[in-house]
N, C-alpha and C positions, 0 to 999 in steps of 0.2 A: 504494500500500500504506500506504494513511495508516493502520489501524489493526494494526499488528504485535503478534500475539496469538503470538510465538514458543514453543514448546513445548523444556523440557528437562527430558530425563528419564535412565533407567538401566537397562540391558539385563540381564537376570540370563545369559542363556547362558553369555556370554563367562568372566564369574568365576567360576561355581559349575557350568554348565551346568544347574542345577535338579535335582543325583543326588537319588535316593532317601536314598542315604547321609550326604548334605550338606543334611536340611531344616534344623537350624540356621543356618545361614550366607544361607540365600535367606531367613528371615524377617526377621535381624539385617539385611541388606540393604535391604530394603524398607522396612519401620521407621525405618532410617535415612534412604535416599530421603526417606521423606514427613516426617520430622522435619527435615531439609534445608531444605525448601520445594522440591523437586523436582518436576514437574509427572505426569511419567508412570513407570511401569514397565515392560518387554518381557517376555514370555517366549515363546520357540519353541514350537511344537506336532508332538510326535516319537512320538504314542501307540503306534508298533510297537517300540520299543525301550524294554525291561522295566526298566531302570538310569534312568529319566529320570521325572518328578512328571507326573504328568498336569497338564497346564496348564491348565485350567477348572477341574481339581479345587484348584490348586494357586492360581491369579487368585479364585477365592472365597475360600480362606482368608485371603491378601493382605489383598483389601480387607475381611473383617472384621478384619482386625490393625492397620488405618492411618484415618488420619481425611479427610484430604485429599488423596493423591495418585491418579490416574487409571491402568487399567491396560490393557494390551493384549496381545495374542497376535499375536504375528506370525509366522508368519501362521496362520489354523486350516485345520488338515487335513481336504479335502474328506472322510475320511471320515466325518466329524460331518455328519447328514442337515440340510438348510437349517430345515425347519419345525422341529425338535427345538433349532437353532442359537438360532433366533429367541425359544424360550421361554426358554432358556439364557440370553439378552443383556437380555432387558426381566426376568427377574429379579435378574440381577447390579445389573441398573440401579437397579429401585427399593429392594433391599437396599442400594445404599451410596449413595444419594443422586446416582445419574446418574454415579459416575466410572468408567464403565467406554467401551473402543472398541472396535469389530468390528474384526481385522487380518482378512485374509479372502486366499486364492491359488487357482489352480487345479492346486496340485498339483505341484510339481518331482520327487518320489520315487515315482513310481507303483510299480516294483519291490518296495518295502516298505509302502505304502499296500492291495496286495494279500493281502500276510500273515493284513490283521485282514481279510480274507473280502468286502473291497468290490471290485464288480467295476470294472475295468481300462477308464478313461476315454480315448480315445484325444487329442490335444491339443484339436480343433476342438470334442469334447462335454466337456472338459471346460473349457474357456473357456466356452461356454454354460451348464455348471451354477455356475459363478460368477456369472458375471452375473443368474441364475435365481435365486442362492444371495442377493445381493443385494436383486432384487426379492421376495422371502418375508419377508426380513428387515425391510425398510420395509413390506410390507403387512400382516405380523403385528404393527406396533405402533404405539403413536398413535390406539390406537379406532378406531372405524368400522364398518361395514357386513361380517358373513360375508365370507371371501375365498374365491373359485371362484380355481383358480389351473391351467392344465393347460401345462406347460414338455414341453420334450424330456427334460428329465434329473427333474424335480420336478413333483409333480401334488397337491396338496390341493383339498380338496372343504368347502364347508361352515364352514369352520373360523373361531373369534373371533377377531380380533386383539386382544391387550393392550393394557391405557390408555397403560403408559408410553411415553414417546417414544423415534425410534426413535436408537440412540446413534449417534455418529458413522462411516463407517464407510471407512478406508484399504484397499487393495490392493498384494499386492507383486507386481502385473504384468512379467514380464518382455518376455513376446513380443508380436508390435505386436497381434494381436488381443486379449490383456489389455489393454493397452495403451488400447487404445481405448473396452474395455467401462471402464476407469475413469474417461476423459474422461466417459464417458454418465451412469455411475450412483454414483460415488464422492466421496467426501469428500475422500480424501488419498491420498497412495502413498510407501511406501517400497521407495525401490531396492534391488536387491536387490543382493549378494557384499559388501557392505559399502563400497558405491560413494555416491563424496562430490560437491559440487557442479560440481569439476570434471573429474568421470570422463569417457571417451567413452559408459558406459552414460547416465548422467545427459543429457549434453548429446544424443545421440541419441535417446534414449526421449519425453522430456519434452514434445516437441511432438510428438508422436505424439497424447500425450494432452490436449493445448492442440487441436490441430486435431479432435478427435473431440468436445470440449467447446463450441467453437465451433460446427462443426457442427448437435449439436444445441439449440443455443441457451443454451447456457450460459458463466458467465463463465469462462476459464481460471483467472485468479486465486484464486477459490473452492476450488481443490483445491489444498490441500497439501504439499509436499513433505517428507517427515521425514524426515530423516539416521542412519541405523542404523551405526554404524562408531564405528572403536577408533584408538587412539592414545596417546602415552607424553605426560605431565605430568611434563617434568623442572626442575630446579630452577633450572638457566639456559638461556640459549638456544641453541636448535641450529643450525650455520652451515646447514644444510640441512631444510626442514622436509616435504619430500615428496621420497619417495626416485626410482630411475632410471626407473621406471613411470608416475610425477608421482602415485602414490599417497599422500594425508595419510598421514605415522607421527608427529605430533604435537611438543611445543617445550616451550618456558616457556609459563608463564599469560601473558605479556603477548602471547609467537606467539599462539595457543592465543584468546585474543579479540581479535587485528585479525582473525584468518585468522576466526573464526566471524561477528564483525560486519561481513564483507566479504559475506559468505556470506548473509545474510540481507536485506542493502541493494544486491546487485548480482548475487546471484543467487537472490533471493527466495524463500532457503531457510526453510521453514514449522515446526521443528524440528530438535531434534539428541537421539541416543539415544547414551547414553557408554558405551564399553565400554574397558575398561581392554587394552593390547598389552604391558604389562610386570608386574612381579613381585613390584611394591607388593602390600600386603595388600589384601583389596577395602575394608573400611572407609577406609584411609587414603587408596585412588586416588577412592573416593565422596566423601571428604569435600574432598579440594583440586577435583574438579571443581565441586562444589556451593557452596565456600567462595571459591575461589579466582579459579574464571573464571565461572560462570554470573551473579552478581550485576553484573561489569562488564561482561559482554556485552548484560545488558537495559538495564545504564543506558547504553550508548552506543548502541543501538539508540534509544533513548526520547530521547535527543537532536537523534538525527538529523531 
């Protein structure tokens, strides 16, 4: 891993969840993110529930409100159709200059994914419209030739792919058949329940999708791992830094970067997405994570 391009960024769910009622606070958020020098932003994708920002609608206005930092959805809700996905991605992209990433799942809420009138994927088709959801997404962009595309879950006909390229693209697989479609056709993956490098999800999932990557001829390496999870930035150090479950609940800044610069030089973690687990204001817990520990965890990374 000679070149550690590590990713840190900031989860909007967690502080604000992204209400309707709180668009102040997710823009001041953001803004400040990318005035940070912050690398990404998250937002959830929950379009059955009426109290919550549309997240496309809501990642467009972001990135025209920021200059530099990168955004993602994690994960997007199958029921956004792949080919309409795709127009969606290559024009966030060349509207802000390429910082935008595909989060992409196959659906954990089907129960409320049926609400908005989409029909009811059972697990095995709906892993297939991921992976499907996937290939549309790389074929519709990057130029090239009409796409004939006939899938089990997605069928276009005819159709131009867009010049821009295609962005990058994570999956929050949990079951090994996810699991596996992201060793094939993914970029990155984060874990999902807010599971850290050294969870049983992590350490059991991860060569699931090493062995599917291999497989098909590709390097493991190349995929990603991004760290979506919370924890408290306190002002000195905790005798304890992972509670009786060996779950991160976070320390001091000096915990807070050996534990992230372990994490990246021994368990070749490819990111970290910060979500605050205490009661700090969210500017104040954005700005000690940005201020306080993301600066020495790259320069101790870049040493190593």
């Amino acid at each position: 891993m000679a070149d550690r391009n590590v990713l840190f960024g900031a989860g909007l769910g967690a502080w604000n969840g992204a209400d309707t009622a709180r668009t102040a606070d997710v823009l001041e958020l953001v803004t400040g993110a990318d005035s940070l020098g912050l690398d990404l932003f998250s937002i959830a994708d929950h379009p059955y529930l009426g109290d919550k920002l549309d997240a496309y609608a809501t990642l467009a206005f972001l990135l025209g409100s920021t200059s530099q930092i990168t955004g993602v959805v994690t994960v997007t809700n199958p029921s956004r159709p792949a080919p309409l996905l795709a127009r969606t991605l290559t024009s966030l992209s060349a509207l802000s200059g390429g910082r935008v990433v595909l989060g992409i799942g196959a659906g954990g809420m089907w129960d409320q994914i049926v609400k908005l009138g989409v029909p009811r994927l059972e697990p095995g088709a709906a892993v297939r419209g991921m992976a499907e959801a996937i290939m549309l997404v790389r074929a519709l962009s990057g130029g090239g030739d009409p796409v004939f595309f006939g899938g089990s879950v997605y069928h276009v006909s005819d159709l131009a792919p867009a010049a821009e390229p295609t962005p990058p693209i994570w999956t929050g697989a949990v079951h090994p058949k996810a699991l596996a479609v992201t060793g094939r056709l993914a970029d990155g993956w984060v874990p999902g329940g807010g599971s850290d490098w050294l969870s049983p999800l992590y350490r059991e999932s991860r060569p699931l999708i090493d062995e599917a990557a291999t497989t098909d001829g590709r390097d493991p390496s190349s995929i990603v791992s991004i760290f979506n999870f919370g924890g408290r930035i306190t002002s000195g150090p905790l005798p304890a830094t992972r509670d009786d479950d060996g779950r991160w609940i976070g320390g001091s800044p000096d915990q807070w970067i050996e534990e992230l610069t372990t994490a990246v030089l021994d368990h070749h973690a490819g990111g970290f997405i910060y979500r605050t687990t205490d009661d700090s204001p969210p500017p104040v817990a954005l700005a000690r994570w940005a201020q306080e520990i993301v600066p020495s965890v790259r320069a101790a990374i870049a040493a190593a």
